[in-house]
Structure formats: structure tokens, C-alpha cells
C-alpha positions in Angstrom: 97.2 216.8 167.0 100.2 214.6 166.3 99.6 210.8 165.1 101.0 208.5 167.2 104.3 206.9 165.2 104.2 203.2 164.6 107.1 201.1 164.1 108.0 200.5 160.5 107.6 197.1 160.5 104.5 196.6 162.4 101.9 196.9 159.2 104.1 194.2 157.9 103.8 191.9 161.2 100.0 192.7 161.5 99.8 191.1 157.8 101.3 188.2 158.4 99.9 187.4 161.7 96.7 188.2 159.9 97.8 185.5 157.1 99.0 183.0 160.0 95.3 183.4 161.4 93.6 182.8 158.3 95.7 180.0 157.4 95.3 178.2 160.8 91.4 179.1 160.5 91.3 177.1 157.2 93.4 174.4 158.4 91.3 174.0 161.2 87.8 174.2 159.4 89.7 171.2 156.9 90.0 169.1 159.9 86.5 169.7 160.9 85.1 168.8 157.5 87.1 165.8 157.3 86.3 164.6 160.9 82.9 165.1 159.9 82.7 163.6 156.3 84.2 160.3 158.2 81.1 160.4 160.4 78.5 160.6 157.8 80.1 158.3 156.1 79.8 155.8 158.8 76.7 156.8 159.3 75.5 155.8 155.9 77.1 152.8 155.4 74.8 151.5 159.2 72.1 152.8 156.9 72.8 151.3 154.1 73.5 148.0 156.3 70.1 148.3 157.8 68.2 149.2 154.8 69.8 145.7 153.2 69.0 143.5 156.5 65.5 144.4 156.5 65.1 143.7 152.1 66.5 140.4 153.4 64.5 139.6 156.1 61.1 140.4 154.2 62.1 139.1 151.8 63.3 135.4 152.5 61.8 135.1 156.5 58.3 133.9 155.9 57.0 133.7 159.4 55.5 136.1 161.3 56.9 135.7 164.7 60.3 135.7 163.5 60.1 138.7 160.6 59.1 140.7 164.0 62.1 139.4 166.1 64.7 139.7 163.3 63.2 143.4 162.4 63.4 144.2 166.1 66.8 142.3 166.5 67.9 144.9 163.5 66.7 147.6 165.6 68.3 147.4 168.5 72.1 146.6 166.2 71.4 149.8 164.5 70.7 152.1 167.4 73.5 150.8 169.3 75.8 151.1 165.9 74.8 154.9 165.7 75.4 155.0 169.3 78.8 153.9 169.2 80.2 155.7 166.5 78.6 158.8 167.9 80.1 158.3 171.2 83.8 157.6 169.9 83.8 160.0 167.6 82.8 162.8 170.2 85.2 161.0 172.7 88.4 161.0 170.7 87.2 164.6 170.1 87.4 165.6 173.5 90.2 163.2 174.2 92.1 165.7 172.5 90.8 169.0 174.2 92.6 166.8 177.5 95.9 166.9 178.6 97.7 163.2 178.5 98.5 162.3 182.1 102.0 161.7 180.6 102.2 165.6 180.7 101.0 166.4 184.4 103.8 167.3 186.9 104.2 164.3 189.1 104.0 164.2 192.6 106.7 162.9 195.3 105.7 159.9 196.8 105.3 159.4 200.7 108.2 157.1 201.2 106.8 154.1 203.2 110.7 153.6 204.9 109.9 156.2 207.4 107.2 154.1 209.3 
């Protein structure tokens, strides 16, 4: 039985589509990391922003009644921080999985002469 002949430059092509791919792969997992690092990052400086806001408030707020409002006051900013650079983080994400409208075919108008 007769191997099949391949052309002579296709182990060549394979190897360099195979680089292309890798490279692209690494590129890709680059982005990721860095998209990533930027969210921790904001993450922990809302943390670190929290963690200062409630030394502050213990430490100089000496009534009762307010300690609790300011501590629930810091909270409700924190949860709705996270919440926010969550959301346009995961946003811009898929904003770019989306094609711009810019890019869609555009449709003829009805022409509003004819009536």
C-alpha cells in the first residue's frame, strides 16, 4: 500500500500555522491576564478604601448611633463599588464580542414623498 504524496511545502505550512496558533494563543492569554490584573487591582484598592474608612470611623466617631450609620453608609459604597467595576469590566468585555452598529448593512428608508 502506497502512502499518499503530500505537497513539499505542506510540513512547512503546518509549522507555521502551528507557530501562528501558538503565538495568537499567548497573545490572547496576555490580554486576559492583564484585563484581569486591572480588576484585582481595583478590587483591592475598594478594599483597601474600606478597610481605611472603617479604622477612621472607629476610631474618631464616638457615638453609637452614628458609628452604625457611617459603618452601614460604608457598606452600601463598597458593594455598589465592587458592583460597578464588575459590571463594566464584564460589559466592555462583551462590548467587544458585539459588532459596532457602524458595521451592520443599512437598510433603505421608506421614502415618506410617496404618500
Amino acid at each position: 500500500m502506497k502512502r499518499p504524496r503530500w505537497p513539499a511545502g505542506s510540513a512547512s505550512d503546518l509549522k507555521g500555522w502551528n507557530e501562528v496558533i501558538n503565538r495568537e494563543s499567548w497573545q490572547a492569554l496576555q490580554g486576559l491576564a492583564l484585563d484581569l490584573l486591572g480588576v484585582v487591582v481595583a478590587l483591592a484598592v475598594i478594599m483597601v478604601g474600606s478597610v481605611l474608612w472603617r479604622i477612621a470611623v472607629v476610631r474618631y466617631v464616638t457615638d453609637a448611633g452614628r458609628r452604625r450609620l457611617l459603618l452601614t453608609a460604608r457598606s452600601v459604597v463598597i458593594t455598589v463599588a465592587i458592583a460597578l467595576v464588575l459590571i463594566f469590566h464584564f460589559t466592555s468585555e462583551m462590548a467587544a464580542l458585539v459588532r459596532p452598529r457602524s458595521a451592520l448593512p443599512r437598510r433603505a428608508s421608506p421614502s415618506r414623498s410617496r404618500m
